[in-house]
mmCIF entry with sequence, helices, sheets and N, C-alpha, C, O atoms, coordinates in Angstrom:
data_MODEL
# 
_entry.id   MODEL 
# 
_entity.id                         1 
_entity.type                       polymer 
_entity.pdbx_number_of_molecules   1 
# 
_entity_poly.entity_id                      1 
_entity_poly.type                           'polypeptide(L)' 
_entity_poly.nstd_linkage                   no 
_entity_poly.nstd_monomer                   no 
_entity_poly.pdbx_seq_one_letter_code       
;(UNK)(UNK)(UNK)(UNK)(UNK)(UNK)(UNK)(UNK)(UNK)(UNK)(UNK)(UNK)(UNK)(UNK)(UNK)(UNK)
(UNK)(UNK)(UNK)(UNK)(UNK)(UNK)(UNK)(UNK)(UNK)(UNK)(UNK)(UNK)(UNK)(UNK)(UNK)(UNK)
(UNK)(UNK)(UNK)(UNK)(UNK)(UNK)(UNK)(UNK)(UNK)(UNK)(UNK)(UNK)(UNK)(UNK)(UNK)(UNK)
(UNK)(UNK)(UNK)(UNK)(UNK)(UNK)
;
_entity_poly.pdbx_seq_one_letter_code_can   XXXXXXXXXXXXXXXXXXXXXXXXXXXXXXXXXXXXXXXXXXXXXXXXXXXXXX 
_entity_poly.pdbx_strand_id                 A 
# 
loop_
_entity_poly_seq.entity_id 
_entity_poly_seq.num 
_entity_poly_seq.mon_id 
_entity_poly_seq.hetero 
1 1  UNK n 
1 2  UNK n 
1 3  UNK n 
1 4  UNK n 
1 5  UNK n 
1 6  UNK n 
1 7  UNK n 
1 8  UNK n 
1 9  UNK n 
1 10 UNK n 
1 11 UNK n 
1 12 UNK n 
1 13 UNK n 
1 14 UNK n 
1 15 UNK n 
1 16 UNK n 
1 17 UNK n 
1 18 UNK n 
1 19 UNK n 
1 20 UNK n 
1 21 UNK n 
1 22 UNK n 
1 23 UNK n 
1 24 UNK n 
1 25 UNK n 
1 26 UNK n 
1 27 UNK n 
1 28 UNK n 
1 29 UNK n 
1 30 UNK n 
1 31 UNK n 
1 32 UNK n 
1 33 UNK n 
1 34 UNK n 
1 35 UNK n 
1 36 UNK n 
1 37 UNK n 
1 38 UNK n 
1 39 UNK n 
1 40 UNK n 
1 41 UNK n 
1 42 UNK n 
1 43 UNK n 
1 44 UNK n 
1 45 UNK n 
1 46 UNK n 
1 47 UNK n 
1 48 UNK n 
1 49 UNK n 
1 50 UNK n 
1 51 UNK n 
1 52 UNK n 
1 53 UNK n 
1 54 UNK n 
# 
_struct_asym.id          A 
_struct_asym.entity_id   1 
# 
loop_
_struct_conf.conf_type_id 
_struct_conf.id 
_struct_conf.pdbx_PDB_helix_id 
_struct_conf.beg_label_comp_id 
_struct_conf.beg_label_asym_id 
_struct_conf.beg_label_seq_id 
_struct_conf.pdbx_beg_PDB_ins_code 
_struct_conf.end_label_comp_id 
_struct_conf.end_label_asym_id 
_struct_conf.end_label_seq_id 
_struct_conf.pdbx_end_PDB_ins_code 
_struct_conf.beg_auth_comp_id 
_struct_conf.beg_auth_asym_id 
_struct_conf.beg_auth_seq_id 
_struct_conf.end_auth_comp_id 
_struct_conf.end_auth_asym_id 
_struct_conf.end_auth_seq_id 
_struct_conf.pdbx_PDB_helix_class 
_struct_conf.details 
_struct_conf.pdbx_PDB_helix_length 
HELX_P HELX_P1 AA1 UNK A 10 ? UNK A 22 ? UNK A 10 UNK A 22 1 ? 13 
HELX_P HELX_P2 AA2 UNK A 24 ? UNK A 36 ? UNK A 24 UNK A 36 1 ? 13 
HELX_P HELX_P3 AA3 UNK A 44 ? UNK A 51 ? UNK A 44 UNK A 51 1 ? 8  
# 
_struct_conf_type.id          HELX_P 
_struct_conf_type.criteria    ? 
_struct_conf_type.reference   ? 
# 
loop_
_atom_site.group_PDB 
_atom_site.id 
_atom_site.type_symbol 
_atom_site.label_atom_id 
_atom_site.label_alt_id 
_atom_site.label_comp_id 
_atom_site.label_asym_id 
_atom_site.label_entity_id 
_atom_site.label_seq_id 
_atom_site.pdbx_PDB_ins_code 
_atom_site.Cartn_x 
_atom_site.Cartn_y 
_atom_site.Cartn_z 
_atom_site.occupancy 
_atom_site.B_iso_or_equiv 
_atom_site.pdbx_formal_charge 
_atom_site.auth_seq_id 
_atom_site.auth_comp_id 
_atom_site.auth_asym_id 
_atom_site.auth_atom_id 
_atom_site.pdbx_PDB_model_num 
ATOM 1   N N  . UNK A 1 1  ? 0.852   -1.174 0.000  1.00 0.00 ? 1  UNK A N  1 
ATOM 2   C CA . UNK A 1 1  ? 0.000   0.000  0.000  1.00 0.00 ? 1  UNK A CA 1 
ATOM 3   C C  . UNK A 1 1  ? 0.894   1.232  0.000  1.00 0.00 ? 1  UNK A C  1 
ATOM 4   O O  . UNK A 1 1  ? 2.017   1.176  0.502  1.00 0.00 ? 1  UNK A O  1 
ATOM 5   N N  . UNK A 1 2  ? 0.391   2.407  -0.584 1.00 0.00 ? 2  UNK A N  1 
ATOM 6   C CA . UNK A 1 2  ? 0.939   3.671  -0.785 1.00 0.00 ? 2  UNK A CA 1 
ATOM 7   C C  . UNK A 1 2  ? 1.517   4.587  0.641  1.00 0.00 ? 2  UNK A C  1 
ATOM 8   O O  . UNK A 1 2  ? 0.984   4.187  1.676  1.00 0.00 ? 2  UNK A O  1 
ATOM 9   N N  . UNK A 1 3  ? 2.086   5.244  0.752  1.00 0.00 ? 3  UNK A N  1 
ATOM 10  C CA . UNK A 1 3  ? 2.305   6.327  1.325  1.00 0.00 ? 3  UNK A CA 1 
ATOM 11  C C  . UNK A 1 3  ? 0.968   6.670  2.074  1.00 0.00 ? 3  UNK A C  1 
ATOM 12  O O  . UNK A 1 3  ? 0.076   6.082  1.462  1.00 0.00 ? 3  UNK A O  1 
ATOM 13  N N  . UNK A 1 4  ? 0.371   7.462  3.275  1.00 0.00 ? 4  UNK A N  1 
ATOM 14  C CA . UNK A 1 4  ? -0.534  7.731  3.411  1.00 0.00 ? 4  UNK A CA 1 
ATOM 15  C C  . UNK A 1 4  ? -0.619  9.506  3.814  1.00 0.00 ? 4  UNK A C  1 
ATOM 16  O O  . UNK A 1 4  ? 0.079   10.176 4.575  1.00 0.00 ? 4  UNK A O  1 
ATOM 17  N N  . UNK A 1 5  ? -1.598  9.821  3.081  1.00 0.00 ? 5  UNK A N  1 
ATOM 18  C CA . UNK A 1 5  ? -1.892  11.659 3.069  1.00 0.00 ? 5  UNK A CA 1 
ATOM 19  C C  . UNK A 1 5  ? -2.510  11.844 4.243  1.00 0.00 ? 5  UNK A C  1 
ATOM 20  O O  . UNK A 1 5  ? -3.267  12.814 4.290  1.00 0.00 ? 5  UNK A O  1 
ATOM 21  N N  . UNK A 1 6  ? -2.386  11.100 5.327  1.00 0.00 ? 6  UNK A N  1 
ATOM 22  C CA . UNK A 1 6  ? -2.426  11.673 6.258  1.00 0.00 ? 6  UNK A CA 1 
ATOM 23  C C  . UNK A 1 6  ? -1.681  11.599 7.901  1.00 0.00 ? 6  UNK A C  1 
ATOM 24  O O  . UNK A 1 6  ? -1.897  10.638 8.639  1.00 0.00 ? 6  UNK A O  1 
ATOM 25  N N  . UNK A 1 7  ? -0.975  12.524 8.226  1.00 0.00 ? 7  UNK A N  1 
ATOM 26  C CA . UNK A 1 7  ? 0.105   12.599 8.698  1.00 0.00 ? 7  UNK A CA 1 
ATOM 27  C C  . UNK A 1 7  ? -0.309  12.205 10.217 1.00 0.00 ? 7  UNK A C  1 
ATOM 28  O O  . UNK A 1 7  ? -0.606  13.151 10.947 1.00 0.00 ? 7  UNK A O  1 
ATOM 29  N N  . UNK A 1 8  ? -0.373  10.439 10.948 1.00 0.00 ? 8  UNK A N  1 
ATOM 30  C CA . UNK A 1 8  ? -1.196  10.499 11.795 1.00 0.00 ? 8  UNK A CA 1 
ATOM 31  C C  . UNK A 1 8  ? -0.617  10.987 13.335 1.00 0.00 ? 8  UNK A C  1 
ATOM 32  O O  . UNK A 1 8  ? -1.365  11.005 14.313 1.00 0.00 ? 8  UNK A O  1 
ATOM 33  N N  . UNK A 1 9  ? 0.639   11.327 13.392 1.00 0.00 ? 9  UNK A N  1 
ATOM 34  C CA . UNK A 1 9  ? 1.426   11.610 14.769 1.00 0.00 ? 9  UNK A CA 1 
ATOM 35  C C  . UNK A 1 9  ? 0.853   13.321 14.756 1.00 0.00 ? 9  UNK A C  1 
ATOM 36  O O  . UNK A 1 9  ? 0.452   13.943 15.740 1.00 0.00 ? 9  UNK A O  1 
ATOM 37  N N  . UNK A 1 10 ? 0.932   13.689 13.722 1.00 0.00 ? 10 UNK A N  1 
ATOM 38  C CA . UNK A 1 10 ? 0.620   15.280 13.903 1.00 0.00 ? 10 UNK A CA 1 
ATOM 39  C C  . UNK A 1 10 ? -0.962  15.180 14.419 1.00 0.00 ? 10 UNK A C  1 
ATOM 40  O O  . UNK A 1 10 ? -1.377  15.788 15.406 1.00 0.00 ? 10 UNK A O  1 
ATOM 41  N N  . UNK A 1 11 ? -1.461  14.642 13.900 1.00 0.00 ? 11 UNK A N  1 
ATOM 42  C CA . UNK A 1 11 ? -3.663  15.013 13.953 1.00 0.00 ? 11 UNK A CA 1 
ATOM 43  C C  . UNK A 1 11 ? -3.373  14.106 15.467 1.00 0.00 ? 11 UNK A C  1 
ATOM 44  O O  . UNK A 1 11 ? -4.318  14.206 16.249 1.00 0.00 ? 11 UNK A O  1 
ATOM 45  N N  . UNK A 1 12 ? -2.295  13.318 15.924 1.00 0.00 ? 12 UNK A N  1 
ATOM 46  C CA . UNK A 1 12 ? -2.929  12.872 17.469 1.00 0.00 ? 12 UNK A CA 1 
ATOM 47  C C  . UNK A 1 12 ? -2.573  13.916 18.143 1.00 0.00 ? 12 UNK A C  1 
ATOM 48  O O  . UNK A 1 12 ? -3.396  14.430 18.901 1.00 0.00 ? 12 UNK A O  1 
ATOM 49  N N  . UNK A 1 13 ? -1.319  14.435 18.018 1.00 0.00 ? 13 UNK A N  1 
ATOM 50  C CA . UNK A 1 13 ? -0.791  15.696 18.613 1.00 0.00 ? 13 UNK A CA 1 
ATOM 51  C C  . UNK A 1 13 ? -2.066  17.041 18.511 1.00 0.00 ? 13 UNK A C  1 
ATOM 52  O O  . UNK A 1 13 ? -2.080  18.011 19.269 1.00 0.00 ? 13 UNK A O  1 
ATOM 53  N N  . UNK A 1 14 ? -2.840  16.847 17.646 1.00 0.00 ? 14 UNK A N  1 
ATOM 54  C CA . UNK A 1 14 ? -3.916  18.054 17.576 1.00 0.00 ? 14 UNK A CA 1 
ATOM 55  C C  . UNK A 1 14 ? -5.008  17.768 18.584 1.00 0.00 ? 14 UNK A C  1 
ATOM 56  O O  . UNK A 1 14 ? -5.751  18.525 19.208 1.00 0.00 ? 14 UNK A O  1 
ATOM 57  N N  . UNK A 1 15 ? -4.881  16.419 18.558 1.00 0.00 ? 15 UNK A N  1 
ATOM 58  C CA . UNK A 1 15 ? -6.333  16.505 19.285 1.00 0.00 ? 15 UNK A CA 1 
ATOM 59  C C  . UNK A 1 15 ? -5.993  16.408 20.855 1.00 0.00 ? 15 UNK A C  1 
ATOM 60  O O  . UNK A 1 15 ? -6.829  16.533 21.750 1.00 0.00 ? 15 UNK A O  1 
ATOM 61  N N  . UNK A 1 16 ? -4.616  16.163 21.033 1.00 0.00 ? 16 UNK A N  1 
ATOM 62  C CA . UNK A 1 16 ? -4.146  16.187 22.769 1.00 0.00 ? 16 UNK A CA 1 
ATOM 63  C C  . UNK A 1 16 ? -4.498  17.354 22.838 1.00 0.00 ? 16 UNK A C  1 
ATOM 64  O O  . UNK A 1 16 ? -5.534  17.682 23.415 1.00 0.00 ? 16 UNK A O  1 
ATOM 65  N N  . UNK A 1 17 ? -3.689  18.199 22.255 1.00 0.00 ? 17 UNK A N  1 
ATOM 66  C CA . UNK A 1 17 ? -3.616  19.478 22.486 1.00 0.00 ? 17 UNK A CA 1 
ATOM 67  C C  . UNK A 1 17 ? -5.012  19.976 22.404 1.00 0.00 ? 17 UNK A C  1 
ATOM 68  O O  . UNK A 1 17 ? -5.153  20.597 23.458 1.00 0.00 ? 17 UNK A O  1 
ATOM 69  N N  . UNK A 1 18 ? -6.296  20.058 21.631 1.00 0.00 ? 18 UNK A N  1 
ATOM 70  C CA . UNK A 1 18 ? -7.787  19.972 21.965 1.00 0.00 ? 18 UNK A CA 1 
ATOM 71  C C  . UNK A 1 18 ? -8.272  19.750 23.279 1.00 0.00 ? 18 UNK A C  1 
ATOM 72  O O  . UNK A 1 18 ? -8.603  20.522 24.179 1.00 0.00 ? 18 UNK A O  1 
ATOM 73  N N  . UNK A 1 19 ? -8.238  18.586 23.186 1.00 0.00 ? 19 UNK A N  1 
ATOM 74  C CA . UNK A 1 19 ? -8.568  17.591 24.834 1.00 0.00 ? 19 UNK A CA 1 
ATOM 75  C C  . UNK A 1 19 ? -8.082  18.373 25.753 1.00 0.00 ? 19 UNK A C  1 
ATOM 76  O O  . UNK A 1 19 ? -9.125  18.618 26.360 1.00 0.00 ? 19 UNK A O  1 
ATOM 77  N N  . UNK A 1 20 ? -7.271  18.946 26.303 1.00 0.00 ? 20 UNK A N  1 
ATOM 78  C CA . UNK A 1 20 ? -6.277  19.523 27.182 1.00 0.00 ? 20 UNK A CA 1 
ATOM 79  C C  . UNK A 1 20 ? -7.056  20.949 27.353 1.00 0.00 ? 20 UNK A C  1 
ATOM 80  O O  . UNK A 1 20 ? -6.608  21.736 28.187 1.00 0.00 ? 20 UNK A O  1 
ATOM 81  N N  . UNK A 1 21 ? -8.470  21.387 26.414 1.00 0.00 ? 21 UNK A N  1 
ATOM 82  C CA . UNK A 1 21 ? -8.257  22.611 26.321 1.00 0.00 ? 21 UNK A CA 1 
ATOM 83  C C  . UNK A 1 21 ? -10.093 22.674 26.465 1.00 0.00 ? 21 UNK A C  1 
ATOM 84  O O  . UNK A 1 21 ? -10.874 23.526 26.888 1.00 0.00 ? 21 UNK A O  1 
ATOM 85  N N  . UNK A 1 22 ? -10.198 21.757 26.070 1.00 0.00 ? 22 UNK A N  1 
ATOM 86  C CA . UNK A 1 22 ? -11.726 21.453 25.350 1.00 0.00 ? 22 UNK A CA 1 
ATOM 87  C C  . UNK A 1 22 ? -12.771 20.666 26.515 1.00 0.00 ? 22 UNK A C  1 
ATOM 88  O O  . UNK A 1 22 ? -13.942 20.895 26.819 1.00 0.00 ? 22 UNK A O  1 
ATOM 89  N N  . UNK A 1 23 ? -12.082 19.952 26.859 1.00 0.00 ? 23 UNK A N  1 
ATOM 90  C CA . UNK A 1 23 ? -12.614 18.676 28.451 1.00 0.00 ? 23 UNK A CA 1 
ATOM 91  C C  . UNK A 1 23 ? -13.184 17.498 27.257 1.00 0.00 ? 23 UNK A C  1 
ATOM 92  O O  . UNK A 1 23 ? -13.331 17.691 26.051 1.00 0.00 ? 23 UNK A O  1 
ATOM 93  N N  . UNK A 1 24 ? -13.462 16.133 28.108 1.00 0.00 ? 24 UNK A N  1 
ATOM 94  C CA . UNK A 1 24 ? -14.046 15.096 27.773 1.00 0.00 ? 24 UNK A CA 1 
ATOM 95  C C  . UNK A 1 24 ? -14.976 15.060 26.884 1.00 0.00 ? 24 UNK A C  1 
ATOM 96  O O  . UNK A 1 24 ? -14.873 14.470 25.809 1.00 0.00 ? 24 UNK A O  1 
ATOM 97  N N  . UNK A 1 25 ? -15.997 15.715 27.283 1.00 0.00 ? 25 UNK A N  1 
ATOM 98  C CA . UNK A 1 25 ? -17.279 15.657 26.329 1.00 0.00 ? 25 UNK A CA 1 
ATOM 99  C C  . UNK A 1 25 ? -16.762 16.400 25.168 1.00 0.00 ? 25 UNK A C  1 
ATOM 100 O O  . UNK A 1 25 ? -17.800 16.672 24.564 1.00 0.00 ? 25 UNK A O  1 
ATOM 101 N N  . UNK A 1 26 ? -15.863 16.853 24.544 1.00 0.00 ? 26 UNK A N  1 
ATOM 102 C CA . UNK A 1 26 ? -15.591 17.774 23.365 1.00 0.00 ? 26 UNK A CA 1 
ATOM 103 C C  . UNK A 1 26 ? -15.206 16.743 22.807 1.00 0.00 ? 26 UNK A C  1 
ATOM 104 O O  . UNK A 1 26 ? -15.748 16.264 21.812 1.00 0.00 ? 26 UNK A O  1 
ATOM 105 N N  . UNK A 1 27 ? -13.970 16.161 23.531 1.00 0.00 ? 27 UNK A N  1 
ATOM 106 C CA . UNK A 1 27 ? -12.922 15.674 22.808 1.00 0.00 ? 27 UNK A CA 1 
ATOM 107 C C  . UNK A 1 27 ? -13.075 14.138 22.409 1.00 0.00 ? 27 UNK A C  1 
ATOM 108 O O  . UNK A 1 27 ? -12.148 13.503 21.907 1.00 0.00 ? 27 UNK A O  1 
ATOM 109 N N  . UNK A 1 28 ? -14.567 13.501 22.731 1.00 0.00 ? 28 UNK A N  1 
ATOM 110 C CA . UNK A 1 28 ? -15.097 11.844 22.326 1.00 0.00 ? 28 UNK A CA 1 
ATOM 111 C C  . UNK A 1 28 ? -15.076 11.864 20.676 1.00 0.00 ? 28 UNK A C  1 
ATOM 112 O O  . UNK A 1 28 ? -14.715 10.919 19.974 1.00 0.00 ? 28 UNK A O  1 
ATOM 113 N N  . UNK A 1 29 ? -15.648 13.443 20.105 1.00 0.00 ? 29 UNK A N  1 
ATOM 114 C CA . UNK A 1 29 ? -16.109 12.985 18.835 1.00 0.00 ? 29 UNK A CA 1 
ATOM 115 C C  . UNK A 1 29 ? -14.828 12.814 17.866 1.00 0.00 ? 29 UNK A C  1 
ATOM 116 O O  . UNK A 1 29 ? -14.635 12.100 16.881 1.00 0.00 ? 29 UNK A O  1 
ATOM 117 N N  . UNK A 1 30 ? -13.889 13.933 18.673 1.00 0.00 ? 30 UNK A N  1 
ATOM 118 C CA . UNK A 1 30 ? -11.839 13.903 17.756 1.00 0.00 ? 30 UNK A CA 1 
ATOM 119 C C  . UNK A 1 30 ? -11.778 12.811 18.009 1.00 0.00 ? 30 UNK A C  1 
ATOM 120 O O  . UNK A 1 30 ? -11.480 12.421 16.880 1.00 0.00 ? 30 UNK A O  1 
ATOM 121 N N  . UNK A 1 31 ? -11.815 11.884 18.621 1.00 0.00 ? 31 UNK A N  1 
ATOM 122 C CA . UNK A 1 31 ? -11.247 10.557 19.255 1.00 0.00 ? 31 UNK A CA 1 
ATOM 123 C C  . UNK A 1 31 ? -12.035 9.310  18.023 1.00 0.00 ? 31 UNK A C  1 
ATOM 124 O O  . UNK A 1 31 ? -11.623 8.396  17.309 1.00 0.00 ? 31 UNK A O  1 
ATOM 125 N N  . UNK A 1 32 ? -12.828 9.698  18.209 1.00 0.00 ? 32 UNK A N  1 
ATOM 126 C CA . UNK A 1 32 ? -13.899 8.643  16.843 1.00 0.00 ? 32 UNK A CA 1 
ATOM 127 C C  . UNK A 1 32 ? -13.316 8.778  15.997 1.00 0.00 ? 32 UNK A C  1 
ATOM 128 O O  . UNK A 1 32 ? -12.433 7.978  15.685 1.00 0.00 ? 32 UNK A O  1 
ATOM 129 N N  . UNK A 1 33 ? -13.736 10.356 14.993 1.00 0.00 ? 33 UNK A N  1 
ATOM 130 C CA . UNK A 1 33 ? -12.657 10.186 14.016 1.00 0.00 ? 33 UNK A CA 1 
ATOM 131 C C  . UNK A 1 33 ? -11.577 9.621  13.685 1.00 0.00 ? 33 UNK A C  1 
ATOM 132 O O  . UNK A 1 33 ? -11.318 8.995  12.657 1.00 0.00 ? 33 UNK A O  1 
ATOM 133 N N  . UNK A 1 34 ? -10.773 9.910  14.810 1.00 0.00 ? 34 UNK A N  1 
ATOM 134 C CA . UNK A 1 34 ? -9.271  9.630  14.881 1.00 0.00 ? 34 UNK A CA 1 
ATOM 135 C C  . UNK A 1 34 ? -8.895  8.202  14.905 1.00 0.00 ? 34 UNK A C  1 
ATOM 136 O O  . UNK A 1 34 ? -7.809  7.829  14.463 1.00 0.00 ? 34 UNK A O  1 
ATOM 137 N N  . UNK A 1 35 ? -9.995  7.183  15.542 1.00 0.00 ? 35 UNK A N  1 
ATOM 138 C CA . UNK A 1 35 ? -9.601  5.945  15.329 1.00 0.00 ? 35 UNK A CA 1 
ATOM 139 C C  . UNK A 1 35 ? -11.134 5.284  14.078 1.00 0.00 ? 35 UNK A C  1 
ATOM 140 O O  . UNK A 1 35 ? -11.481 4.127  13.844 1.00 0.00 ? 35 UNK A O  1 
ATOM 141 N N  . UNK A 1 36 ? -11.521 6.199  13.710 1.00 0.00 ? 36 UNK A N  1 
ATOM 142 C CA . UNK A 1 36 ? -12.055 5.896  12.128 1.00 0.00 ? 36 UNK A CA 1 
ATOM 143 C C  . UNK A 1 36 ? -11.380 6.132  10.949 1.00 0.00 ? 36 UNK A C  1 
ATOM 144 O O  . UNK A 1 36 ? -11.586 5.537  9.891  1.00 0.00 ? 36 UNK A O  1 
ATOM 145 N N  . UNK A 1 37 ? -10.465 7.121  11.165 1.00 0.00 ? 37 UNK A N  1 
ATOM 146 C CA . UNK A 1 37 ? -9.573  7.397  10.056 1.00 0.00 ? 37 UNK A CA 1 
ATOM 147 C C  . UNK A 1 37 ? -8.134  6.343  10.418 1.00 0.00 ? 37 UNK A C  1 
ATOM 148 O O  . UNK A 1 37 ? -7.109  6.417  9.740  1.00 0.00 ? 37 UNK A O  1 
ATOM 149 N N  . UNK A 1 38 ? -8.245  5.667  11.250 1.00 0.00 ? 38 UNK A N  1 
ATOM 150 C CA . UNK A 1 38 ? -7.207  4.510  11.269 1.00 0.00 ? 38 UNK A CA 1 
ATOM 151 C C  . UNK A 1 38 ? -7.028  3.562  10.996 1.00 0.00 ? 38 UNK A C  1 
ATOM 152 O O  . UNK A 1 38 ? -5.951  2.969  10.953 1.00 0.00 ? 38 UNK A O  1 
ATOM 153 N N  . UNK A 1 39 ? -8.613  3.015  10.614 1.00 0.00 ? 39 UNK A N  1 
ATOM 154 C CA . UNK A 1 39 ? -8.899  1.612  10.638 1.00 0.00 ? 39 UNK A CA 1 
ATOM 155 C C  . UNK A 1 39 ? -8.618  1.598  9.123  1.00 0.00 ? 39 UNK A C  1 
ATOM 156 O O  . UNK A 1 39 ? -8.706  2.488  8.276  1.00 0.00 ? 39 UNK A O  1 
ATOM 157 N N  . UNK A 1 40 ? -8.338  0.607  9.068  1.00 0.00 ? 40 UNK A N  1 
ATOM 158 C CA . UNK A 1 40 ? -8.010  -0.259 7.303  1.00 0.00 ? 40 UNK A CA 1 
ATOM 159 C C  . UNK A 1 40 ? -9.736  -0.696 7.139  1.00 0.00 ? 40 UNK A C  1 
ATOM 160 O O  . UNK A 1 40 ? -9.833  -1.353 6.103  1.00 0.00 ? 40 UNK A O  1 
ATOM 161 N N  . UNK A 1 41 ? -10.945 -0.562 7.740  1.00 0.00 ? 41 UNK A N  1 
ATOM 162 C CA . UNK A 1 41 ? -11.778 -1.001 7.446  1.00 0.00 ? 41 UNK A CA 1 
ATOM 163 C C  . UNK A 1 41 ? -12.729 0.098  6.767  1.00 0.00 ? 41 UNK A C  1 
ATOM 164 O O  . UNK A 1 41 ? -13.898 -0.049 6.410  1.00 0.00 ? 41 UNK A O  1 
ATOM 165 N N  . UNK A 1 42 ? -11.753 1.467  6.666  1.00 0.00 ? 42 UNK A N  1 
ATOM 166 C CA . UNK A 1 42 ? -12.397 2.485  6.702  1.00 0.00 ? 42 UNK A CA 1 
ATOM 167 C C  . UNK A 1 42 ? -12.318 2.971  5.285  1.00 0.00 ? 42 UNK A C  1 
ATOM 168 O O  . UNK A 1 42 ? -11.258 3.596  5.245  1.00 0.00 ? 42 UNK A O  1 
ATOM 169 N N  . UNK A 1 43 ? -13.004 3.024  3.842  1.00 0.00 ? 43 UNK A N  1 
ATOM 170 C CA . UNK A 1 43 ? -12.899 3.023  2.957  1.00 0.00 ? 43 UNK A CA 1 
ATOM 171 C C  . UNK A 1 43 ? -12.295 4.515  2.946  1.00 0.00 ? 43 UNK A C  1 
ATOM 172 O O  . UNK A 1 43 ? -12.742 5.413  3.660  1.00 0.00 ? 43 UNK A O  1 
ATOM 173 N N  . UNK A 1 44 ? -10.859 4.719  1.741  1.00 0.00 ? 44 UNK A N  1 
ATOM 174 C CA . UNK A 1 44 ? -10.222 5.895  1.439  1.00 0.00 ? 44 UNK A CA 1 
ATOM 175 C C  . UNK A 1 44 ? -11.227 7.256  1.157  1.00 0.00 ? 44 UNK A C  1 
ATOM 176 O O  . UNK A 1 44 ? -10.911 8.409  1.451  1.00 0.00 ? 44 UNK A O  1 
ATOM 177 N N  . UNK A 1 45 ? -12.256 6.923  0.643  1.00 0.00 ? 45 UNK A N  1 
ATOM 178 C CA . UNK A 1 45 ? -13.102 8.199  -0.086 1.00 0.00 ? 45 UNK A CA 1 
ATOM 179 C C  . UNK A 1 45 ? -13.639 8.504  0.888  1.00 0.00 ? 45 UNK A C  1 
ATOM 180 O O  . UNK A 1 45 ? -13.736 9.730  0.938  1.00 0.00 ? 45 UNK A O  1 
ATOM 181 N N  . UNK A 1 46 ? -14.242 7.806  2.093  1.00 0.00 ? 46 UNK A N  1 
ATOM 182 C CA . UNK A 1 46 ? -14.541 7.946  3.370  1.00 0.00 ? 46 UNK A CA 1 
ATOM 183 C C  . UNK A 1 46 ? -13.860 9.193  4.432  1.00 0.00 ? 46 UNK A C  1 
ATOM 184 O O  . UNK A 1 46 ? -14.383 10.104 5.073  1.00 0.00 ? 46 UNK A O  1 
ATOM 185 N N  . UNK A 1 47 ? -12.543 8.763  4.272  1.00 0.00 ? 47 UNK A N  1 
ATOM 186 C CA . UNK A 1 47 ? -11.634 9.181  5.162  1.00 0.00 ? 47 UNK A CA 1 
ATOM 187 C C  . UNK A 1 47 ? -11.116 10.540 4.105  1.00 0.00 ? 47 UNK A C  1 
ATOM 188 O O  . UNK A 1 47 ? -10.545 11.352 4.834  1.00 0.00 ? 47 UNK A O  1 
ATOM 189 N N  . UNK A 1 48 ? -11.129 10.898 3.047  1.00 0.00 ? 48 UNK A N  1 
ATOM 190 C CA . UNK A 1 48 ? -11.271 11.995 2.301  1.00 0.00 ? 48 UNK A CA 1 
ATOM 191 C C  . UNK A 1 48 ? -12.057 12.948 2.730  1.00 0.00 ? 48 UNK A C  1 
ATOM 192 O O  . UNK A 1 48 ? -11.652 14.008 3.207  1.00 0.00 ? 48 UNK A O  1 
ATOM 193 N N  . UNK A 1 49 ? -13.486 12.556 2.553  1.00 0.00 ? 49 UNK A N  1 
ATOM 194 C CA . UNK A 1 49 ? -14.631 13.098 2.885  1.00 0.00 ? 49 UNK A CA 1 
ATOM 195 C C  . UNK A 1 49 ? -14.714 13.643 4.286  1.00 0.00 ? 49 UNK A C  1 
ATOM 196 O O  . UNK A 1 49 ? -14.956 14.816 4.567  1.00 0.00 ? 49 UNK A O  1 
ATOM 197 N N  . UNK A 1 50 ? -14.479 12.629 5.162  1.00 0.00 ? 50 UNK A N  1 
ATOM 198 C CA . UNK A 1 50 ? -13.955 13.583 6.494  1.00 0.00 ? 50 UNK A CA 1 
ATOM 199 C C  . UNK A 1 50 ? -13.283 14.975 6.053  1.00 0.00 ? 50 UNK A C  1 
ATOM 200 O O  . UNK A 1 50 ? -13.996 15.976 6.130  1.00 0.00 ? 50 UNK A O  1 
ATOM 201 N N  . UNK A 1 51 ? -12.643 15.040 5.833  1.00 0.00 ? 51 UNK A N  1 
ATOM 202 C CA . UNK A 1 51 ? -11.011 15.779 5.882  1.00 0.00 ? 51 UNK A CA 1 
ATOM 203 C C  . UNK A 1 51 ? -11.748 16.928 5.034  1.00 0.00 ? 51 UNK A C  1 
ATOM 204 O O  . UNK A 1 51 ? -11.353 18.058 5.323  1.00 0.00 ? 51 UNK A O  1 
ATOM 205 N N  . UNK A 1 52 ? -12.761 16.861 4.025  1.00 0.00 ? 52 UNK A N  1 
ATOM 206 C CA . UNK A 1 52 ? -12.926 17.917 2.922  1.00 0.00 ? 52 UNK A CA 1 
ATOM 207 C C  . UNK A 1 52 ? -14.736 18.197 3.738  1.00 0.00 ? 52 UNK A C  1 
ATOM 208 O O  . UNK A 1 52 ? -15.668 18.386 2.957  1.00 0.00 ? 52 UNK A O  1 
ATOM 209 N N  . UNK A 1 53 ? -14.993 18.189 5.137  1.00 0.00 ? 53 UNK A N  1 
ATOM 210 C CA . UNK A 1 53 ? -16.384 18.617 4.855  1.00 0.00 ? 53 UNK A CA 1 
ATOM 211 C C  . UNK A 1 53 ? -16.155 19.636 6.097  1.00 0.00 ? 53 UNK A C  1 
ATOM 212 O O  . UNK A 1 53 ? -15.727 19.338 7.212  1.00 0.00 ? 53 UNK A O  1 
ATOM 213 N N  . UNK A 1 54 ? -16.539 20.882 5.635  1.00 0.00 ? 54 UNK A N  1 
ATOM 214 C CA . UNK A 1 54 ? -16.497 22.074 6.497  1.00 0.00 ? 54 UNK A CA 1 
ATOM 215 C C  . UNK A 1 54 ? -17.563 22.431 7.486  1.00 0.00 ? 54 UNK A C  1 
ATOM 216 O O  . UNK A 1 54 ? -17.453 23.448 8.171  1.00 0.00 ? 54 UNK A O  1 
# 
C-alpha cells in the first residue's frame, strides 16, 4: 500500500492538544474520528470526505 496523506502523529498531537483545552465531552467525537480514520476497514473516499467537509 501507498504512502498515506495523512500525517497520523501530527492530527494525534492536535487533538491532545484539543482535549487539554476542550474537556471530555468535546474531545469523544476527535477521538472517533481519529480511530475511524485509522482503521483499514475504513474506505479511502470515506476518510477523504472527512477531511474535505467544512
Amino acid at each position: 500500500m501507498g504512502k498515506s496523506i495523512i500525517n497520523y502523529s501530527v492530527l494525534k498531537g492536535k487533538i491532545r492538544a484539543f482535549a487539554s483545552l476542550a474537556g471530555r465531552a468535546a474531545t469523544r467525537p476527535a477521538l472517533l474520528l481519529y480511530y475511524v480514520l485509522r482503521s483499514r476497514e475504513t474506505p479511502f473516499k470515506d476518510k477523504v470526505t472527512i477531511f474535505t467537509i467544512k
